[in-house]
C-alpha positions as CSV (number, residue, x, y, z in Angstrom):
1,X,-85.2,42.8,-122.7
2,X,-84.1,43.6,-119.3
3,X,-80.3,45.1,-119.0
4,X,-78.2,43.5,-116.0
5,X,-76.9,45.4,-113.4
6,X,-73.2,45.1,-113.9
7,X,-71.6,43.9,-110.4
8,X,-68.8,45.6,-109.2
9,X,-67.8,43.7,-106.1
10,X,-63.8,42.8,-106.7
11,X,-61.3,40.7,-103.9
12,X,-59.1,43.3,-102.1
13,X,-55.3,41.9,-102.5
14,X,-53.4,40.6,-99.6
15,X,-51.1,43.9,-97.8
16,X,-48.0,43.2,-98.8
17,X,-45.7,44.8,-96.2
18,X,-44.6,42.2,-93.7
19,X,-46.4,42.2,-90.1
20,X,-45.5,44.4,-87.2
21,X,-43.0,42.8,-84.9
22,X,-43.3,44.6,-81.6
23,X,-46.4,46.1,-80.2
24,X,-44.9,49.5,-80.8
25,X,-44.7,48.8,-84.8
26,X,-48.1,47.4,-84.5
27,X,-49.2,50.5,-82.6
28,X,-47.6,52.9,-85.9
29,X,-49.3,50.8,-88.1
30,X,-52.7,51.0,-86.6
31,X,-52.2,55.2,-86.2
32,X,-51.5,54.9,-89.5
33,X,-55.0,53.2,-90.7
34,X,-56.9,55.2,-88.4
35,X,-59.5,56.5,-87.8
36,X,-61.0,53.3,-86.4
37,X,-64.9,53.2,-86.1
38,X,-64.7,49.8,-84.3
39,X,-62.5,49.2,-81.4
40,X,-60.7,46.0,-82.1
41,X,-58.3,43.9,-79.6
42,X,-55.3,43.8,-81.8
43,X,-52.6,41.4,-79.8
44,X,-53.3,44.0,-76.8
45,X,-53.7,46.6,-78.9
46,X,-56.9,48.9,-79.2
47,X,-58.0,50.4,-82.2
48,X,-60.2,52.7,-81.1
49,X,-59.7,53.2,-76.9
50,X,-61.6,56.8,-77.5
51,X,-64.8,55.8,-79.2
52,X,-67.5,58.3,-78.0
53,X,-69.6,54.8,-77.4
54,X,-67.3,53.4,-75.4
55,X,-65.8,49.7,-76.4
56,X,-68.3,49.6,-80.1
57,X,-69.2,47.4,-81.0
58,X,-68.0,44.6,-78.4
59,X,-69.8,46.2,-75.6
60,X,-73.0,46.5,-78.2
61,X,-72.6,42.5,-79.0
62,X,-72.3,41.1,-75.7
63,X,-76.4,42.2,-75.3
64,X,-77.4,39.3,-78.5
65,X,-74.2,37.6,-78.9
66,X,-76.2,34.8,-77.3
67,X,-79.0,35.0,-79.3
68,X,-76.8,33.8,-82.5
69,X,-75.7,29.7,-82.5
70,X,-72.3,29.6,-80.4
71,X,-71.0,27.0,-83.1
72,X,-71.0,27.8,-86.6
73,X,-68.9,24.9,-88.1
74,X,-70.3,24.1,-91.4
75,X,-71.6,27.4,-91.7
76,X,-71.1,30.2,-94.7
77,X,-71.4,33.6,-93.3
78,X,-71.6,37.1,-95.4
79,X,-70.5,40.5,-93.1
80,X,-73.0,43.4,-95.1
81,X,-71.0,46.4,-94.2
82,X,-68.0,44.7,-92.5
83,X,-66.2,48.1,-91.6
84,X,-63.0,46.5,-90.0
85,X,-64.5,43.1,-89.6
86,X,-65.6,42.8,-85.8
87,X,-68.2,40.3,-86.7
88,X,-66.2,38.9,-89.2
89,X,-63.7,37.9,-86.5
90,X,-66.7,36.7,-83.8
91,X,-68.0,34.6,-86.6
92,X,-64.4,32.6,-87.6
93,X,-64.1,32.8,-83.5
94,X,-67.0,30.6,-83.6
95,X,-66.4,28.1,-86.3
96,X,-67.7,29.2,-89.6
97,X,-65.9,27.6,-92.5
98,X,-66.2,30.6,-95.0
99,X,-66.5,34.4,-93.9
100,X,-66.9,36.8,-96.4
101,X,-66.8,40.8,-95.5
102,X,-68.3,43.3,-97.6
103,X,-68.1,46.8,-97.7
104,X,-67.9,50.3,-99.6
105,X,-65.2,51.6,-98.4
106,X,-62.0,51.0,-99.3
107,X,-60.5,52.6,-95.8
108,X,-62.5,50.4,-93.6
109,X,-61.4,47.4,-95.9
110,X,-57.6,48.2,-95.5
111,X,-58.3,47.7,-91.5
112,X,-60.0,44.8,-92.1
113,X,-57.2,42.9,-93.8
114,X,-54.5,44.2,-91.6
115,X,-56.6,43.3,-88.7
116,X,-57.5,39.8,-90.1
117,X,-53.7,39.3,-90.6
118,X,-52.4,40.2,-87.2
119,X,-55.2,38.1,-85.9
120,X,-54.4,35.3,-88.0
121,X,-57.8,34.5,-89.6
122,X,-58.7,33.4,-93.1
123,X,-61.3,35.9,-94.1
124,X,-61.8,36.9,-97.7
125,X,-62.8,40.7,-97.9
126,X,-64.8,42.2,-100.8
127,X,-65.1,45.8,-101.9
128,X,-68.6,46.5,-103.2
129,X,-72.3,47.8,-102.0
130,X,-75.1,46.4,-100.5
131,X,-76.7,46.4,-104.1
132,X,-74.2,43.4,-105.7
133,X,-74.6,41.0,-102.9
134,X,-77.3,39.2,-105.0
135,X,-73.7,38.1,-107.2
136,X,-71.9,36.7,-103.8
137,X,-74.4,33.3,-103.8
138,X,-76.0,32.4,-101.0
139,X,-75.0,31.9,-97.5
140,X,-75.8,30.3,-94.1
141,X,-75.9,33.6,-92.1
142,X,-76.2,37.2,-93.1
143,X,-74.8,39.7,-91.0
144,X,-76.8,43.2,-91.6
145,X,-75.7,45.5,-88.9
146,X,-75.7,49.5,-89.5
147,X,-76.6,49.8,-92.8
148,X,-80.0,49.9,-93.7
149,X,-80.2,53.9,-92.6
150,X,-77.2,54.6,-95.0
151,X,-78.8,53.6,-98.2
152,X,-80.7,55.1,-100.7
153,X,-82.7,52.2,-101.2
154,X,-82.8,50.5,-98.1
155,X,-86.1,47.8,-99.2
156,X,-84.6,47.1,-102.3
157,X,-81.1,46.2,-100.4
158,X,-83.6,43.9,-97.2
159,X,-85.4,42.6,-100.7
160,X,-82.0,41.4,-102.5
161,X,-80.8,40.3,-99.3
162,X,-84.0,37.6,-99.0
163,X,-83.9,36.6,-102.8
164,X,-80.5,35.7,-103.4
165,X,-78.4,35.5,-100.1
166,X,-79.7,34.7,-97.0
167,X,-80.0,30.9,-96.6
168,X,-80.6,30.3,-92.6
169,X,-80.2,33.4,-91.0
170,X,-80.1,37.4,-90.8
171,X,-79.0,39.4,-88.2
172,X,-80.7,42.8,-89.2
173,X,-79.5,45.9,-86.8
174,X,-80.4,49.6,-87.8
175,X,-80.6,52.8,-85.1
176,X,-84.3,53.7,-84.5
177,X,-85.7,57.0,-84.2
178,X,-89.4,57.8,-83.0
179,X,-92.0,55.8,-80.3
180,X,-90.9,52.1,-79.9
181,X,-94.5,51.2,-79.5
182,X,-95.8,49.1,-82.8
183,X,-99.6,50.1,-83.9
184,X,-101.7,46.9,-85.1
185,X,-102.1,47.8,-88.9
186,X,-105.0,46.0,-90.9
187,X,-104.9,44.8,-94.0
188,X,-106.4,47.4,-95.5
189,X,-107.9,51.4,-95.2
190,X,-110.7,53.1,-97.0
191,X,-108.7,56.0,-99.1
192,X,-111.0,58.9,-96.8
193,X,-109.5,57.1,-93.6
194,X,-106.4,58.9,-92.3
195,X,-106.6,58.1,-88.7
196,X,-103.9,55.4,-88.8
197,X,-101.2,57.7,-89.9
198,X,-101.7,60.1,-86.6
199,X,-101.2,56.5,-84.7
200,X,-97.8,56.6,-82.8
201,X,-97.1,53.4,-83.6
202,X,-97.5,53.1,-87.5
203,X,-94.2,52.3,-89.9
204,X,-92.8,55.5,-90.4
205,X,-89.6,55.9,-92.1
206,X,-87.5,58.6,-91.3
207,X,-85.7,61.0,-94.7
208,X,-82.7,62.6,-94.0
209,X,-82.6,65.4,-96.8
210,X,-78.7,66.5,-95.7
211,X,-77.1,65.1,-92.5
212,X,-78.2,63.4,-89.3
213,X,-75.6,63.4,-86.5
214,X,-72.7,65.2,-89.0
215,X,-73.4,62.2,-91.3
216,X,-74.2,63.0,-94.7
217,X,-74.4,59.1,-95.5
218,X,-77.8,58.8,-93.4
219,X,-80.9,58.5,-95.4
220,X,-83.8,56.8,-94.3
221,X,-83.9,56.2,-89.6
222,X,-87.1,53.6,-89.5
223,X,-89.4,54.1,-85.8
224,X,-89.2,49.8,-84.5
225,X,-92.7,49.6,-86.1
226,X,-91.3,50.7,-89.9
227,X,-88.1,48.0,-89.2
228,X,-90.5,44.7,-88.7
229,X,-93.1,46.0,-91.4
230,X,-89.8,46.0,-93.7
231,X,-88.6,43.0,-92.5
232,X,-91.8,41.0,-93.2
233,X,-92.4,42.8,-96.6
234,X,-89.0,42.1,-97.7
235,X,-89.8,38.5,-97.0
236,X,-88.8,37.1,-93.6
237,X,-90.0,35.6,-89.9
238,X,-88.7,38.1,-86.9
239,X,-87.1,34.7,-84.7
240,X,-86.3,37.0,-81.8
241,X,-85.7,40.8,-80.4
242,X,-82.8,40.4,-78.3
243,X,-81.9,44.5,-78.2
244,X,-84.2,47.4,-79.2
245,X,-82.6,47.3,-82.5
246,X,-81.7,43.8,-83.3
247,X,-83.7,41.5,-85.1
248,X,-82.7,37.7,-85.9
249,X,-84.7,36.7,-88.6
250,X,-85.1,33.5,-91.2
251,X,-86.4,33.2,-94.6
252,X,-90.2,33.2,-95.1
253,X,-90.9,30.6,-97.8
254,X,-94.3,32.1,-98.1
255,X,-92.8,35.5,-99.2
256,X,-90.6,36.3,-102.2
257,X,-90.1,39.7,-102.9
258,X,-90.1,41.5,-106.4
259,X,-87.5,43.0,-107.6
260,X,-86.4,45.4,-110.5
261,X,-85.6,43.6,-113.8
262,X,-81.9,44.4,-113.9
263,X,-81.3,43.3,-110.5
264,X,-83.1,39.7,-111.5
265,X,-80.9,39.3,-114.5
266,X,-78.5,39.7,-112.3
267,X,-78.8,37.1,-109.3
268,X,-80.3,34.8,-112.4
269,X,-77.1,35.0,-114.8
């Protein structure tokens, strides 16, 4: 009998201290959350003026924002590794009826609801990993941006992502290492053939044994060739390419991923 993974996604709590009231209280405040990783508008205010990449990720999204529908009324939309909820905020900006952020870390949640509250946007924020989102339900568009490289198991995450949540849409981002050129890979080698592997462009995915850009949380950095093998294996159609590592994807109905028995107890009940 196969033992479900217990789920330990929980709803972070509204912050109880009333709101700033002058843009110097709102600028203590956000001091007082930092450091910011994304630079949000804040009434004025920037939450990260000094990111070594400049205005991240606003400057990142203008390059696809166009390739994702500029009305999302109606829609459901799930923020995988939400951090302060940037595209939490461009999806509510465009309509969506339910957001839901998810993250790890409980520091990057905190910004996240004090953002969402100066902002004034209904968004429900989770604290949780990649691994329980196959107990969130399903919804219209997944938002997957700068994660895959900082898991562990980063097929089993794009697998559990295909089975149990992404209904329309995924927007898949990771940072690539290696050639961008993709290899055409048959079917199928003889065991004495090794050739392929020497090929530039075959999948290749990346381990990090202890820290990649003084970041202990990288893992596995896929070449572009390793992130659409995984993104087909894992059960989905590559829609377009609108940046060098951004892929918006849908469902393949031909595909279904397996997946470890706890994890099916799991998104079965």
């Amino acid at each position: 009998m196969a033992i479900a993974r217990r789920s330990n996604v929980h709803q972070l709590a509204a912050r109880a201290a009333p709101l700033p009231s002058s843009l110097a209280e709102l600028q203590a405040v956000i001091d007082e959350l930092g450091p910011w990783f994304q630079n949000l508008d804040l009434n004025g205010v920037a939450t990260a003026p000094s990111h070594y990449l400049g205005d991240y990720p606003g400057t990142f999204f203008a390059g696809f924002a166009s390739a994702l529908p500029a009305d999302l009324s109606g829609w459901s939309v799930l923020d995988v590794g939400c951090n302060a909820g940037f595209y939490s905020f461009e999806a509510k900006r465009r309509g969506a009826a339910l957001v839901v952020g998810l993250d790890a870390d409980p520091h990057y949640l905190k910004q996240a609801l004090f953002a969402s509250q100066v902002l004034g946007m209904d968004i429900a924020w989770r604290q949780g990993d990649v691994y329980d989102v196959g107990t969130l339900g399903r919804f219209d568009l997944v938002i997957f941006t700068g994660v895959l490289y900082h898991l562990r198991h980063p097929l089993l995450a794009l697998d559990l992502l295909r089975r149990a949540v992404v209904g329309r849409l995924l927007v898949f981002q990771s940072m690539l290492r290696g050639p961008g050129e993709v290899a055409q890979v048959e079917p199928d080698y003889e065991f004495e053939n090794r050739v392929p592997f020497d090929h530039p462009g075959f999948p290749r995915l990346h381990f990090v044994e202890r820290r990649y850009a003084q970041d202990e949380s990288n893992w596995w950095i896929p070449n572009r060739a390793c992130a659409e093998a995984m993104l087909r294996s894992a059960g989905f159609v590559i829609l377009s390419h609108p940046d060098p590592e951004v892929y918006i994807c849908t469902p393949n109905p031909e595909v279904m991923p397996p997946l470890p028995p706890a994890f099916e107890v799991q998104i079965h009940g």
